[in-house]
N, C-alpha and C positions, 0 to 999 in steps of 0.2 A: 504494500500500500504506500508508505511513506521511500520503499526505494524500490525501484525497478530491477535490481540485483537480487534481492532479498526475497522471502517467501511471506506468503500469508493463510491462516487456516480456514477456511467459510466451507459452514456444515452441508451436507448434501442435502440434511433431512428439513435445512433451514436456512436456504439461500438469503444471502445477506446478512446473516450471524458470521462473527469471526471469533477464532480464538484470541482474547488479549488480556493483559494482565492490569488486574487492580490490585494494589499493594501486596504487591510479587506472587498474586494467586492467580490462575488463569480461570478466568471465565467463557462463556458462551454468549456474544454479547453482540445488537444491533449496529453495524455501522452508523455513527453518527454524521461524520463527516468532517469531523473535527479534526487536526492536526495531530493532535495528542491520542486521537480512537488510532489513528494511522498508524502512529508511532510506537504505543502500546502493541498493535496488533501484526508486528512486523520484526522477520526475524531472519539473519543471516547465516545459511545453510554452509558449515561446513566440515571437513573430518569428521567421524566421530571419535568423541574424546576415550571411549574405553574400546572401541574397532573403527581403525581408521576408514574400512572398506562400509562401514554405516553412515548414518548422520547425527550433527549434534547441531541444535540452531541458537544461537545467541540474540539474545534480546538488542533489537537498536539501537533502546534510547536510556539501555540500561547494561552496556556493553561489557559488565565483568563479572555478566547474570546468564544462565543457560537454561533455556526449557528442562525442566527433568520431574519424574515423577516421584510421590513421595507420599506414606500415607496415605495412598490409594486416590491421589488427587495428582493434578499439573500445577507446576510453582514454577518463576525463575528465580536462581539461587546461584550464589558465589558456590565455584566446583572446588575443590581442597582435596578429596580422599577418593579412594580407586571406585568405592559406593556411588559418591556422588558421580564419577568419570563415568560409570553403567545405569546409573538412573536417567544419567543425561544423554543416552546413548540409544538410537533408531534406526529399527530395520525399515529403510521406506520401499515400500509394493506399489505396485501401478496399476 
């Protein structure tokens, strides 16, 4: 959304919702159209941090934060430990 390089998540089941983060939890949430919905909901696709031949996406506008799952939920989070490197780590399918 906010970069043409980057990735963004919008549900199949609910075109126009995107995955983005409110205080580093990720929701399911309307595009507003705001700068800051863009920005939250945009995230640069690269390596994955615990299989390089995966993917890991880092947050934008929060760039030393990484999608990763946790508690049965999505967060972006500072990555530190090999846990956090496989939480934060996707197999992407087509």
């Amino acid at each position: 959304m906010s970069n043409p390089s980057a990735v963004s998540f919008e549900s199949v089941n609910f075109p126009g919702r995107y995955l983005r983060h409110q205080g580093f939890e990720v929701v399911l949430a309307p595009n507003d159209g705001t700068a800051k919905f863009a920005a939250d909901a945009t995230f640069t696709r690269e390596a994955g941090l615990a299989n390089a031949s995966w993917s890991s996406f880092r947050s934008v506008n929060y760039p030393t934060r990484y999608l990763r799952h946790s508690g049965f939920a999505l967060r972006i989070d500072p990555i530190g430990t090999a846990t956090d490197r496989a939480d934060a780590t996707f197999h992407v399918v087509h």
